[in-house]
C-alpha positions in Angstrom: 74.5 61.4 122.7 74.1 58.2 120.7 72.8 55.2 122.8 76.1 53.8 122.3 77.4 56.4 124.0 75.5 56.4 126.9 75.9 52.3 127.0 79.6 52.7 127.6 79.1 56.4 130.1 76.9 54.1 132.1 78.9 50.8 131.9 82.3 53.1 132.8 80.2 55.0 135.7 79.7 51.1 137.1 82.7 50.0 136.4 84.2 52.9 138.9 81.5 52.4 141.6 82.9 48.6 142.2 86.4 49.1 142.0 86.2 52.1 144.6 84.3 49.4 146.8 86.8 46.8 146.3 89.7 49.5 146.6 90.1 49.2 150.2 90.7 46.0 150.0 93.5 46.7 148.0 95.0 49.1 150.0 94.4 47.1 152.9 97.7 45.4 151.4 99.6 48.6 150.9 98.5 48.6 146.9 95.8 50.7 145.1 94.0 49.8 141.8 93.1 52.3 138.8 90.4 52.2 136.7 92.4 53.5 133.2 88.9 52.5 130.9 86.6 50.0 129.5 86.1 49.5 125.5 83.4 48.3 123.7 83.7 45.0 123.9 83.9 45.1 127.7 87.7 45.3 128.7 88.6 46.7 132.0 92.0 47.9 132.2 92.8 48.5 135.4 96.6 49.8 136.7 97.7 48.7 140.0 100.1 50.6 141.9 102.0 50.5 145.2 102.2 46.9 146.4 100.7 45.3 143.8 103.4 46.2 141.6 105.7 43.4 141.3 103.6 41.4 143.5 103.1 37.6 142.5 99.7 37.7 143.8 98.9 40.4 141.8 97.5 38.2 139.2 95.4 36.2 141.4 93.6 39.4 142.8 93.1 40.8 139.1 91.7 38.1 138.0 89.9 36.1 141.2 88.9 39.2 142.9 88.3 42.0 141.1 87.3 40.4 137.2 85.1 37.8 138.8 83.7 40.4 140.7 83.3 42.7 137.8 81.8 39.5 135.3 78.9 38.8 138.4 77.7 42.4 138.6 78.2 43.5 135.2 77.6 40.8 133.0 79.3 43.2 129.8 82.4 43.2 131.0 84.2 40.3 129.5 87.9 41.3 131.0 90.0 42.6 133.1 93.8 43.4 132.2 96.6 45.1 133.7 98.2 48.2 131.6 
């Protein structure tokens, strides 16, 4: 394994760990996030489900509460976006 490679396993194992702690909050809401990956550059996509679909608040929580959560732990991850 390249140390690439094991860059992006441990940036994607990290990635997971915080958005399973902010999950509940989610739910809490009757929604659920999904972490779908993170490139190279540092791009979280995420896919939120249940409530959060549809929801005009959904943008606010993407990008107030779970990027700027992301961007102070992790300072590679330069994005979150919905897919």
């Amino acid at each position: 394994m390249t140390q690439a490679a094991k860059t992006d396993d441990r940036l994607h194992k990290e990635v997971a760990k915080i958005i399973g702690e902010l999950r509940p909050f989610v739910q809490s809401d009757g929604g659920d996030i999904e972490l779908v990956g993170v490139s190279e550059q540092g791009v979280v996509r995420v896919r939120l489900l249940g409530a959060c679909v549809g929801c005009p608040s959904s943008g606010m929580t993407l990008k107030i509460g779970v990027e700027q959560t992301l961007k102070d732990r992790l300072p590679e991850v330069t994005e979150v976006v919905c897919v």
